[in-house]
Structure formats: C-alpha cells, structure tokens
C-alpha positions in Angstrom: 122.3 -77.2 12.7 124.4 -79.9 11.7 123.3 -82.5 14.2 119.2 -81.5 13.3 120.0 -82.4 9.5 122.0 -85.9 10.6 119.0 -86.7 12.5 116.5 -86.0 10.5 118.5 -88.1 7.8 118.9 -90.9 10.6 114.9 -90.8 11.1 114.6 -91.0 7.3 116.5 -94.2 6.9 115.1 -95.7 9.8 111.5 -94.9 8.4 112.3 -96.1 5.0 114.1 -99.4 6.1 110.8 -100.0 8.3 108.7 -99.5 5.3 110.8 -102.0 3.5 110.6 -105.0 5.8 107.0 -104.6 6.0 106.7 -104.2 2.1 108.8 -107.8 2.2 106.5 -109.0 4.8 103.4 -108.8 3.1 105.1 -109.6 -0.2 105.8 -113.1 1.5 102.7 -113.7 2.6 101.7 -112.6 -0.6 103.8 -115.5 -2.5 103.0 -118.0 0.5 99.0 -117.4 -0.1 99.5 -117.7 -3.8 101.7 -120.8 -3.7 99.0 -122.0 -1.6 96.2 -121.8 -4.2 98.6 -123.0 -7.0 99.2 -126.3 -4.0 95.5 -126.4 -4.3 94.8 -126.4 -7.5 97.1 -128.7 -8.4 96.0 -131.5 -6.1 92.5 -130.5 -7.2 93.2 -131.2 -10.8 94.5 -135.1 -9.6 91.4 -136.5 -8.4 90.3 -136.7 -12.1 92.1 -139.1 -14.9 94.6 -136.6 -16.4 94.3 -138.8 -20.0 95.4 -135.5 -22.6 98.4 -134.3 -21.1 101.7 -135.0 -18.9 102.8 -133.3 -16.9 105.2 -133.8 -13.8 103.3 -133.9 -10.3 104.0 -131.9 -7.2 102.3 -132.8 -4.1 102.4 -130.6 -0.9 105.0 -131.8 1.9 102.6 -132.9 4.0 101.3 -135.4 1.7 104.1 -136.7 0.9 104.8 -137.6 4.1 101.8 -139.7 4.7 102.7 -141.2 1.4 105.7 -142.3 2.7 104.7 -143.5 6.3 101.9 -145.7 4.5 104.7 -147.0 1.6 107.0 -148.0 4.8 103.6 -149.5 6.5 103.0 -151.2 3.3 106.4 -152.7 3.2 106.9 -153.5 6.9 103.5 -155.3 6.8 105.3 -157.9 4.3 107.5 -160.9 5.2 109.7 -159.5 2.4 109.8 -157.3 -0.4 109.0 -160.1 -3.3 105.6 -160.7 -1.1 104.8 -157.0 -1.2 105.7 -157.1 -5.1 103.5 -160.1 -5.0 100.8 -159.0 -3.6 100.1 -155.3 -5.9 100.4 -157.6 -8.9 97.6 -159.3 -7.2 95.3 -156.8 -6.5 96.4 -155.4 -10.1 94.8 -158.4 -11.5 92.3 -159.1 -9.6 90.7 -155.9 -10.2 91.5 -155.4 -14.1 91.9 -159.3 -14.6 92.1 -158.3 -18.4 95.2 -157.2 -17.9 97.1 -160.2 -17.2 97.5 -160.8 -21.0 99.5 -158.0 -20.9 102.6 -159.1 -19.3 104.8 -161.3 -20.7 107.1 -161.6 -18.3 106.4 -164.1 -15.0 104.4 -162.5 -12.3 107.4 -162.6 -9.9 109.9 -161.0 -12.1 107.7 -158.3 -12.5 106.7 -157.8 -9.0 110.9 -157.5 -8.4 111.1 -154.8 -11.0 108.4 -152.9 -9.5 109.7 -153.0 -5.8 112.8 -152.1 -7.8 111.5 -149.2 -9.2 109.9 -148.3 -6.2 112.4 -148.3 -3.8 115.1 -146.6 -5.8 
C-alpha cells in the first residue's frame, strides 16, 4: 500500500513538473512575440523625425549588423580615415549647403573629430 501511495506521488510530480516546463515554454514564446512587436514598433516610430522627444535608440541585432558591415564598407572604400571624414562633411554640405556657416572650425578638423567619435 506503501509503494501504490509513493507512486502515485512519483506520477504527481512528474505531471506537475511537465506542466511547468510547458507553462515556461509558452511563457517564452510569449515574451519573445511581445519583444518582437515592441522591436517593431520601435523601428517603426524611426522612419519619422523624432523632433519632441529623446529618447535612447535600440535597433534589432540584425540591423545592427548590416550597419556595421556598411560602416567597415564605408571605411575600407577610403584611402584613409581623414578622406572618409572628408568626404560626409561633403555630402553634409552639399546637400544642406546652409549649413557650412555653422562650423567654425576647418572642415578637416571636423571631419577628424567625427571619425573620432565614430570609431570609438
């Protein structure tokens, strides 16, 4: 009579630990489908001008990683890293050509600075 009571207690747990895991389970997919929708969202709301607030950007993994491949492109493409400074100040200015007032500072100091800040 023992051994049917053990058992039965056995069977219990095993159920219960079963029903667990797939509670977990779908919990995880759950969060993974949600986190999904908030990845979505998000990247939605950058393909407008974000002008009233500030907020800090998170972009999925994947698209980072193209980011970064095109960056290295970018910089492997230039004879050096002053050339590829050089030449964003230059499409800068030549499409917003009012903004060249703006900067003080000589062109190539400022395209150091921004591979600088770039890089780092």
């Amino acid at each position: 009579m023992a051994e049917d009571y053990e058992g039965e207690e056995v069977q219990d747990d095993t159920e219960y630990i079963e029903e667990t895991e797939e509670a977990e389970q779908e919990g995880n997919e759950e969060a993974e489908a949600e986190a999904e929708i908030d990845v979505d969202a998000s990247v939605a709301a950058l393909k407008e001008v974000q002008d009233k607030t500030f907020v800090e950007v998170r972009l999925p993994a994947d698209v980072l990683a193209e980011a970064q491949q095109a960056w290295t492109a970018f910089i492997s493409s230039a004879s050096s890293r002053e050339a590829a400074g050089e030449a964003i100040y230059a499409a800068l200015f030549d499409s917003a050509p009012s903004l060249q007032s703006l900067f003080k500072t000589p062109r190539s100091v400022m395209a150091m600075r921004f591979m600088n800040g770039l890089n780092s």
